[in-house]
C-alpha positions as CSV (number, residue, x, y, z in Angstrom):
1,X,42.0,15.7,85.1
2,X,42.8,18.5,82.3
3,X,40.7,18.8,79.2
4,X,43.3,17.6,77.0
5,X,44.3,14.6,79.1
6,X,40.7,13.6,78.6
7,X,40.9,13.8,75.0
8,X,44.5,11.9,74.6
9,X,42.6,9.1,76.5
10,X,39.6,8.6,74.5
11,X,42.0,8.9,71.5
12,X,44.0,5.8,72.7
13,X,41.4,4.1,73.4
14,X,39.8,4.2,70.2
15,X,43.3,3.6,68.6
16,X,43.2,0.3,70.2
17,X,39.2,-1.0,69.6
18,X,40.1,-0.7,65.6
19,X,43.7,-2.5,66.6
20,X,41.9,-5.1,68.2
21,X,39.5,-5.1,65.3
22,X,42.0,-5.6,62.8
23,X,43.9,-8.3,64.3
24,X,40.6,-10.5,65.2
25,X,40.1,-13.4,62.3
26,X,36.5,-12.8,60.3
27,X,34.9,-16.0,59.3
28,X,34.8,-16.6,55.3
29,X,31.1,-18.1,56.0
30,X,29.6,-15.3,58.0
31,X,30.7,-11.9,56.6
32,X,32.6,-9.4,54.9
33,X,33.8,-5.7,55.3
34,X,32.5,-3.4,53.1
35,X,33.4,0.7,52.7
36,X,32.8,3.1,55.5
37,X,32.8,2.7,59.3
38,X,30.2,3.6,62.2
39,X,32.0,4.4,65.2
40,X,35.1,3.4,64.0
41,X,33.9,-0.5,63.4
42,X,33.9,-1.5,59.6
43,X,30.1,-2.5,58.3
44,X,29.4,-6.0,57.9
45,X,27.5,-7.9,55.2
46,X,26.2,-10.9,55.4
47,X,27.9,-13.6,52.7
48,X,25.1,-15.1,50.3
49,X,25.0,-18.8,50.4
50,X,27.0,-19.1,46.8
51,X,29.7,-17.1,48.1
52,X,30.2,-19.5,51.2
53,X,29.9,-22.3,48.8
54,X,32.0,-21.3,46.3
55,X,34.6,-20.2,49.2
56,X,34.7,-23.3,50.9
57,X,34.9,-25.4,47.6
58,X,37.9,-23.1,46.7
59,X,39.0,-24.1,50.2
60,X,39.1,-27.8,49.4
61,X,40.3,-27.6,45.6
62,X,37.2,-28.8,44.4
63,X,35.2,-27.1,41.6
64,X,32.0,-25.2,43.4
65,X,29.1,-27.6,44.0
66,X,26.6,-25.4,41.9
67,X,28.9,-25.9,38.9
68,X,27.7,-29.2,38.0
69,X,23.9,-28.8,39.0
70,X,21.1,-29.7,36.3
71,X,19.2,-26.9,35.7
72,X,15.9,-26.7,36.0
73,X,13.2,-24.6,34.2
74,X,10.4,-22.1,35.3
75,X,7.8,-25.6,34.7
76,X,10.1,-27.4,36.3
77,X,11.4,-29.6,33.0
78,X,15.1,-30.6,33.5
79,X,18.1,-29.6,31.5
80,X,21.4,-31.5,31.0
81,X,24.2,-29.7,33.0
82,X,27.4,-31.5,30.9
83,X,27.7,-32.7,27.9
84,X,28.2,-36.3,29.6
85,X,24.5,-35.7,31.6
86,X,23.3,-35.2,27.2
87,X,24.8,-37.9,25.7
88,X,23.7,-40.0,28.7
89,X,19.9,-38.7,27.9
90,X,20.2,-39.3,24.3
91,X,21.3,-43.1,24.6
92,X,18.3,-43.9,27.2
93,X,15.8,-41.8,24.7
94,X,17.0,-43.8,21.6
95,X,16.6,-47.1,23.4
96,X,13.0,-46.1,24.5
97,X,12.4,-46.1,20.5
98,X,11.0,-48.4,18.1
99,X,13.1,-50.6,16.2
100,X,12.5,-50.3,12.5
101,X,13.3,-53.4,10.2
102,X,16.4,-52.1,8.5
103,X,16.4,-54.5,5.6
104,X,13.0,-53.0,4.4
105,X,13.8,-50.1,2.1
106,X,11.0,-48.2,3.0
107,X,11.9,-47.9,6.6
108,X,8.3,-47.3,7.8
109,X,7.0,-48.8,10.7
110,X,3.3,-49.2,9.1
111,X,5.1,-50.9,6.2
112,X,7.4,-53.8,8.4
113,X,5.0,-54.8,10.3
114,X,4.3,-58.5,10.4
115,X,7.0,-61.2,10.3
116,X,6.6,-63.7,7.3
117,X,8.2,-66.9,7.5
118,X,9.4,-69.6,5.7
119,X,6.9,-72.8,5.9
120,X,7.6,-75.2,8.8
121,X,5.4,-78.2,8.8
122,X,7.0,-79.7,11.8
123,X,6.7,-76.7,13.7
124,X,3.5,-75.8,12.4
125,X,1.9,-78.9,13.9
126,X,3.7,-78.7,17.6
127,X,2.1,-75.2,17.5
128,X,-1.4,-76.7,16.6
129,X,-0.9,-79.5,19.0
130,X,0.0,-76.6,21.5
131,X,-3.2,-75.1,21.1
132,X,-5.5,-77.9,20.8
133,X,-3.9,-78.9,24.4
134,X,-5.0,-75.2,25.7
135,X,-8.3,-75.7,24.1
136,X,-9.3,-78.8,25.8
137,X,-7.8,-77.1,29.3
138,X,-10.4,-74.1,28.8
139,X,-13.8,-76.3,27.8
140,X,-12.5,-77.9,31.2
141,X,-12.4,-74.8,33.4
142,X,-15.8,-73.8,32.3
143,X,-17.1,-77.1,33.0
144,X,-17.0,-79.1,30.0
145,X,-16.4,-82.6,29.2
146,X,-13.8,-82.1,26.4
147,X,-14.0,-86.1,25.2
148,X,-17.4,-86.4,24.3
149,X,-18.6,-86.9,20.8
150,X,-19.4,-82.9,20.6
151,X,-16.8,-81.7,21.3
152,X,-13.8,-84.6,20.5
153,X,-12.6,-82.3,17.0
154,X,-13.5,-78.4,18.9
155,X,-9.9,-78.2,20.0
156,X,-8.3,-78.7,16.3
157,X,-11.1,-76.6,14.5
158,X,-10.6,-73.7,17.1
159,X,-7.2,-73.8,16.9
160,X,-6.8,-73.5,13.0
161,X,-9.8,-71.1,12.7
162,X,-7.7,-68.8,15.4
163,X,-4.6,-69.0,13.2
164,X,-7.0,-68.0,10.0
165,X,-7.7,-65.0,12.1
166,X,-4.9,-64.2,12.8
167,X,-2.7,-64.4,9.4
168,X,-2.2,-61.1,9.2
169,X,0.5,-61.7,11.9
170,X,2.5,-63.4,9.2
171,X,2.1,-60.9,6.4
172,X,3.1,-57.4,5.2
173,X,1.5,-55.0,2.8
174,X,4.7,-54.3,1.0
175,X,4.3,-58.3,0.5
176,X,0.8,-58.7,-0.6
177,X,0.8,-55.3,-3.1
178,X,3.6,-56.8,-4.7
179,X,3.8,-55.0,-8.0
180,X,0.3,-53.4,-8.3
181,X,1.8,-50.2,-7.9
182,X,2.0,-47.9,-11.2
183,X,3.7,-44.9,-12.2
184,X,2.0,-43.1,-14.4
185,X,3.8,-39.3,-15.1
186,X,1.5,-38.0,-18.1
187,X,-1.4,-38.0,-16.0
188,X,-0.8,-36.0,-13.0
189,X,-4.2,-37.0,-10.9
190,X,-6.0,-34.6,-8.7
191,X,-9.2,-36.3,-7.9
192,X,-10.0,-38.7,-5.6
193,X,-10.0,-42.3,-5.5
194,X,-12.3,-44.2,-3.2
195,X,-13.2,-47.8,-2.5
196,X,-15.8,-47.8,0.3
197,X,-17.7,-50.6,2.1
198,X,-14.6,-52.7,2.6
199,X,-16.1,-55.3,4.9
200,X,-14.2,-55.9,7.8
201,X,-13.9,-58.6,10.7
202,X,-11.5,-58.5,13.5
203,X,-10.8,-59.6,16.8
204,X,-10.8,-57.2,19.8
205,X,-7.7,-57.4,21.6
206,X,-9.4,-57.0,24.9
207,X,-11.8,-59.9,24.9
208,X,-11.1,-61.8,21.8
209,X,-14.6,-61.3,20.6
210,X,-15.0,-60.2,16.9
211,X,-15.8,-56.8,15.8
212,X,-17.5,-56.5,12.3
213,X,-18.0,-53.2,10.0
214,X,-17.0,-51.3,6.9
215,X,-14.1,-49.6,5.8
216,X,-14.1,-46.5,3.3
217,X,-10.6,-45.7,2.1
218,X,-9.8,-42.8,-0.4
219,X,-6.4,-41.5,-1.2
220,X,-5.5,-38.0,-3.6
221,X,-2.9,-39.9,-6.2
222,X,0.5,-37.8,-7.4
223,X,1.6,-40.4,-10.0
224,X,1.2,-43.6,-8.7
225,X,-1.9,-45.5,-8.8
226,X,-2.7,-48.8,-7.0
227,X,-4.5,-51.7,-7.9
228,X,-8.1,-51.2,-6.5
229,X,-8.8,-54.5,-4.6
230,X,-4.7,-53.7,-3.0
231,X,-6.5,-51.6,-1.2
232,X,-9.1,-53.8,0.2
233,X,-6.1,-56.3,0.7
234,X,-4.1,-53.6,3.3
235,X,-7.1,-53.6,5.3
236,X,-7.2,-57.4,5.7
237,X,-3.7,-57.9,6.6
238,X,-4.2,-55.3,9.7
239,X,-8.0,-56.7,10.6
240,X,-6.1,-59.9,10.6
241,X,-4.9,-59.3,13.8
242,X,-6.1,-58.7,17.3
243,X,-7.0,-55.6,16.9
244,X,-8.6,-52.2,18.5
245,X,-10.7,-50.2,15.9
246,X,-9.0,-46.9,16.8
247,X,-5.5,-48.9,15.9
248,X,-6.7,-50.2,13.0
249,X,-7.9,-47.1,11.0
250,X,-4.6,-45.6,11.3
251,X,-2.3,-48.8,10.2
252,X,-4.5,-48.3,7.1
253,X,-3.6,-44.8,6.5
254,X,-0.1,-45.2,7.7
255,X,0.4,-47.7,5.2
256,X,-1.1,-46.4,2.0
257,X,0.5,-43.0,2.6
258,X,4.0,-44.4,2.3
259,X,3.2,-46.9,-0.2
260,X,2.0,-44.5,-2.9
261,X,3.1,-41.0,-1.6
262,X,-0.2,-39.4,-2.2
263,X,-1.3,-36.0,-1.6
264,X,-3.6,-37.6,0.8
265,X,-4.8,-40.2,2.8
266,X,-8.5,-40.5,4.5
267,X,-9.9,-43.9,6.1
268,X,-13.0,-43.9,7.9
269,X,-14.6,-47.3,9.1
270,X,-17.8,-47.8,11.5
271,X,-18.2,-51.1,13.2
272,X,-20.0,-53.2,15.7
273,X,-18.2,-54.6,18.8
274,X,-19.6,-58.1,20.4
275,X,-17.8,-56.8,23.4
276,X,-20.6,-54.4,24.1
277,X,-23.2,-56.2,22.6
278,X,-23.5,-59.7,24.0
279,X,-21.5,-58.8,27.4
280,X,-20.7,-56.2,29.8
281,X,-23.2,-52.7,28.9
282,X,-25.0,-55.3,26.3
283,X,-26.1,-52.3,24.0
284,X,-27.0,-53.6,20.5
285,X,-27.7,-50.5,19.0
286,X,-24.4,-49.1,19.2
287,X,-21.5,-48.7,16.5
288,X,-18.2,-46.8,16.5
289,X,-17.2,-44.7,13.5
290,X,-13.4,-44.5,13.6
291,X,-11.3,-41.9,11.3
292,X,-7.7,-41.5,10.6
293,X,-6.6,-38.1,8.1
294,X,-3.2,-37.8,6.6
295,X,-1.8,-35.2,4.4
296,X,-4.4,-32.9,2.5
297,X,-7.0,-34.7,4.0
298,X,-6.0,-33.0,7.5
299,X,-4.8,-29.5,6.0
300,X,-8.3,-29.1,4.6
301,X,-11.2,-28.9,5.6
302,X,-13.0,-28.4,1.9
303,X,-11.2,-32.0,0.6
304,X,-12.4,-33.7,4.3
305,X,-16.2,-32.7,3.9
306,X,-15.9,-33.9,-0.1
307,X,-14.8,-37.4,0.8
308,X,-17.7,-37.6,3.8
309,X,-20.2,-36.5,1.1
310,X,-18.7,-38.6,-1.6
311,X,-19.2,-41.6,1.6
312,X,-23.1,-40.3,2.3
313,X,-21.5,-39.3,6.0
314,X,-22.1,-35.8,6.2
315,X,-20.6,-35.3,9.7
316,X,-17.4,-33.3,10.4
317,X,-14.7,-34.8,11.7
């Protein structure tokens, strides 16, 4: 065969491998032509997986599925993708909030607290008789005979000594300052003002077993003052409760700091828990020193150490 019926050949028949190559369908998941040719044949990329998403959502008329995927940061923390997926987020974190008393002007939690009611003497006696029937039902389960001479009246006296310790339940301070609070403009205190050794009893939530100790509050006044045994009176209300120490320090602070807008608010208190002492690790000698800072008092460490020296407790805190 002549030369140039040799080439003519291999001409045609590369005129008919790109022919073929044209006409054959390319899948939209698999790959796509891009510039330049080896041999004739077109080079081939491989699609990445949001192109053959986004293809085949276009495909169906549907918006592509990354579109609406939260996003997610570096630490893993997730991120609203719509503003639907937000508001959504926002009404399940306001419900996961604490209610505040809205008829209280002072719309602080530390301040609401409690729920005084009207007196009841019909209902205060079903709730005696109440707990003069669970009374008698415990001295039963630990073995006791409930109707002898003994122990005939421990029922009643329980009951009403439980609801003594527990009055606080039924009162606010906002109620029992009442309107021992003064204003006083000319004299723009900076010092401090401390009542310390506030004796305090309490019942631990855990056990129900009384823990005993003193409280040393101080406060940094801006113009108003408070009545001096007030303050004693905002510890009782809280001690009045079933209580954890830790708890109870800062319900103190709390509660003076937006009752007299101070510059400051420092409570310390150090007490003795029955829980330890007469059960479980049964160590007498121990006591727990609780604090609770607020304003200048945590800013500083200069007006801190004054107050522990003022108190004779030269530790930092």
């Amino acid at each position: 065969m002549a030369p140039s019926e040799i080439s003519a050949g291999s001409t045609a028949a590369v005129a008919m491998r790109q022919k073929k190559q044209a006409s054959r369908p390319t899948s939209d998941d698999d790959s796509t032509s891009v510039a330049g040719s080896v041999n004739g044949t077109p080079k081939k990329r491989k699609r990445t997986k949001e192109e053959r998403a986004a293809r085949r959502a276009a495909k169906n008329g549907t918006a592509a599925a990354t579109a609406t995927k939260p996003v997610s940061s570096k630490d893993g923390e997730r991120f609203p993708a719509n503003e639907e997926e937000e508001e959504a987020a926002a009404e399940i974190a306001a419900s996961k909030r604490p209610r505040i008393d809205l008829e209280d002007k002072s719309k602080s939690l530390a301040l609401t607290a409690g729920h005084p009611r009207a007196p009841d003497a019909a209902a205060d006696a079903e709730r005696l008789e109440k707990m003069c029937g669970a009374v008698r039902t415990i001295l039963e389960c630990i073995g006791e005979d409930s109707s002898r001479p003994g122990l005939l009246d421990t029922p009643s006296r329980y009951a009403k000594a439980l609801l003594f310790l527990t009055k606080g339940y039924q009162q606010t301070p906002r109620e029992i300052i009442n309107d021992a609070i003064w204003d006083d403009e000319g004299h723009n205190h900076h010092g401090m003002v401390i009542v310390r050794d506030i004796e305090i009893y309490s019942l631990c939530e855990h056990h129900m077993v009384p823990f005993t100790g003193k409280m040393h509050i101080g406060y940094i006044p801006t113009t108003r003052v408070v009545g001096l045994s007030k303050l004693a009176r905002i510890a009782e209300v809280y001690a009045r409760r079933l209580q954890i120490q830790e708890r109870l320090t800062k319900e103190v602070a709390m509660a003076i700091m937006d009752l007299l807008k101070p510059h400051g608010v420092a409570v310390v208190m150090e007490a003795k828990h029955l829980c330890m002492v007469t059960r479980g690790v049964e160590k007498t000698g121990t006591s727990t020193i609780t604090s609770s800072v607020l304003g200048c008092f945590e800013r500083s460490s200069k007006t801190r150490n004054e107050f522990l020296s003022l108190l004779k407790l030269d530790k930092s805190f």
